[in-house]
N, C-alpha and C positions, 0 to 999 in steps of 0.2 A: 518391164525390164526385170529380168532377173537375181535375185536375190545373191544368184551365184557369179554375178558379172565381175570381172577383175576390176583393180582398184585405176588400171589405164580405161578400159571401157565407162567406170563412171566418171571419169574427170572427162573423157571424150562428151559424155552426153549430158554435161552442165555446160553453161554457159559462161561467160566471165559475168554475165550480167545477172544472170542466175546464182550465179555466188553470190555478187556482192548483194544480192536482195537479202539473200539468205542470211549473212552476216549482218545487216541491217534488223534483222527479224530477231535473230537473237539475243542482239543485243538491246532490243527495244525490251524484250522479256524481261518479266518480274525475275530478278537474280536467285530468292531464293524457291523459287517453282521447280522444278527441275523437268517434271512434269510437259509444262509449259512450251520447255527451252527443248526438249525432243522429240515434241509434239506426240505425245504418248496420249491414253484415254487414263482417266481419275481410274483408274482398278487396278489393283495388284498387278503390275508388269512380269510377263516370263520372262527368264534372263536372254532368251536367245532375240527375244522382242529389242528388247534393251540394245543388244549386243549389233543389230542389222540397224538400229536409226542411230546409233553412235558411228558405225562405219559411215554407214551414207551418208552424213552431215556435217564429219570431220572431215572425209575427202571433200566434201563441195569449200571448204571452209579455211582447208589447212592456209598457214601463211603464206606453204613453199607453191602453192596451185590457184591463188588469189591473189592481185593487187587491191591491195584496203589497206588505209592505214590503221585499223583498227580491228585486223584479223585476227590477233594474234591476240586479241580480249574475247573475240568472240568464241576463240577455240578454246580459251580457256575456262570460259561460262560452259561449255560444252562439257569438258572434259570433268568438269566440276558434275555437272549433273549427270553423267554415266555416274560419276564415284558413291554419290550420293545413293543413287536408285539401284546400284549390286550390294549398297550397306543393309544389312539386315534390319539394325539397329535404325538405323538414321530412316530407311522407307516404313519400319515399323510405326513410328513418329510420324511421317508425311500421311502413311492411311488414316490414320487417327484424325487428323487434322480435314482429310478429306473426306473423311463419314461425318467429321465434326460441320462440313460446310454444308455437306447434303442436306441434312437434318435441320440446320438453319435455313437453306433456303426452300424446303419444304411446307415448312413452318410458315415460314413468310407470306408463301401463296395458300395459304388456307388450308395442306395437307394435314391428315393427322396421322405422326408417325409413331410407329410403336418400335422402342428399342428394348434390346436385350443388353445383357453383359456377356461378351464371349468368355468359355469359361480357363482360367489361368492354364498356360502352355500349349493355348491353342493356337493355328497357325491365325496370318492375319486372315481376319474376315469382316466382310463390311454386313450389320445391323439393316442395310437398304437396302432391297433389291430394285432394278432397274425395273425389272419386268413386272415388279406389283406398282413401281410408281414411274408409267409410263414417261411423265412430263420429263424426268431427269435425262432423257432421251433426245428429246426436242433440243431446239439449236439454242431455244433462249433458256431453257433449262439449263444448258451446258454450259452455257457465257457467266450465268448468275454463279453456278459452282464455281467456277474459274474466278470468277469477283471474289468469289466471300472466301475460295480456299486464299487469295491475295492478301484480303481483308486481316483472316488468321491471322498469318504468316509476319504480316508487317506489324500486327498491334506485340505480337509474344517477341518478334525481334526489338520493337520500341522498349517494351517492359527490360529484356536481357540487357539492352544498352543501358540505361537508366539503372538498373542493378549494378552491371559495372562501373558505371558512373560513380557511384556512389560508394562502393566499395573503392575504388581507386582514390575518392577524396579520403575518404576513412583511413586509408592508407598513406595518402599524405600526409596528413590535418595528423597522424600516430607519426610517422618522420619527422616531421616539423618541432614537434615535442619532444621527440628522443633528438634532435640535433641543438635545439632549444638547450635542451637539461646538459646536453655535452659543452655544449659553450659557456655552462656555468659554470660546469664545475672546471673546466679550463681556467675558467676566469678568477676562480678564486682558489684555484692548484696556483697560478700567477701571483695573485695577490699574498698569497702564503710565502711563496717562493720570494718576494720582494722584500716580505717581511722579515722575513730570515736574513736574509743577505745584507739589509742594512741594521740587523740585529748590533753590531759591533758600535756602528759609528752612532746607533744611538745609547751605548753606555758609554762610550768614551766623552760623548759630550756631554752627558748626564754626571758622569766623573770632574771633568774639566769645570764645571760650572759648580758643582759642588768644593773645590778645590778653591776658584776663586770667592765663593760665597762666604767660603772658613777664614779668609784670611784678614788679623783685622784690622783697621786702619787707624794709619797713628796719627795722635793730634799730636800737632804742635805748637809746641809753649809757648806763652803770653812772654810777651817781650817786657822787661822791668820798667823800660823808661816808658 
């Protein structure tokens, strides 16, 4: 099929059952893969790459060209990994992560890899090449990458929650204290304010009682008889 087929020609030649696979597919997908989710290869994506399995994927996919109840996640997971993989920033991060998986699972099978440090402002480039390490080629090569870039992906997302986590109780556990300390001093701005208020009626009775305490009492005389 051509690349350049209108977007009526490819909703013609999916199926409804072809979609809903598809929709099922990506949604089984690791979320934060992106990779994964547009079925791309681990290597620096050209944009125009990017740009032709975002079309064809979204039309198999869209809500308004599929019955799924859950299309409309799936186009989103989609749309999320085009965004990701035109980021410069954000695919600079994922090569990283996927030179960081090669090299582990090279490792793992007994290669011995030599890495470099590309050097500062250089574009990305991946430390591995395919063609000196044939195996990364092979299907079970490419499953283990796809493991271990998951693997990454899920332990640094685990780590970032758990940071947040914990900055957000840090953040209570400091609220709680500053609403703590506000209720004090509420409470004894209160107790001031009571104190004052009945400021009067405790001299008046301290008056009164002094008043009666002065006065003094008269005895009465012994009777003659």
């Amino acid at each position: 099929m051509s690349t350049l087929a209108t977007e009526e020609d490819l909703d013609k030649y999916f199926s409804q059952t072809e979609k809903q696979i598809e929709i099922d597919r990506v949604l089984s997908c690791f979320k934060l893969d992106p990779f994964s989710i547009l079925e791309l290869p681990y290597s620096k994506p050209d944009p125009k790459a990017i740009k032709i399995a975002y079309r064809k994927k979204s039309l198999m996919i869209h809500p308004d060209k599929v019955k799924h109840e859950r299309a409309q996640d799936a186009f989103a997971l989609l749309k999320k990994a085009e965004s990701e993989l035109t980021d410069e920033t954000r695919l600079g991060f994922l090569m990283t992560v996927i030179e960081e998986a090669r090299v582990e699972v090279l490792r793992d099978n007994g290669f011995k890899v030599k890495t470099q440090a590309a050097a500062e402002g250089d574009d990305i480039k991946s430390i591995t090449d395919e063609k000196e390490y044939p195996y990364l080629q092979t299907p079970e090569g490419q499953a283990k990458v796809k493991e271990k870039v998951k693997e990454i992906l899920f332990e640094m997302e685990l780590r970032r929650r758990k940071q947040l986590k914990k900055e957000m109780e840090a953040q209570g556990e400091e609220k709680r204290k500053v609403e703590e300390m506000a209720k004090e001093r509420k409470r004894k701005a209160e107790e001031s304010k009571q104190w004052e208020a009945s400021r009067d009626n405790r001299v008046n009775s301290w008056r009164d009682f002094q008043k009666k305490g002065g006065k003094k009492v008269k005895k009465l005389r012994k009777s003659g008889l």
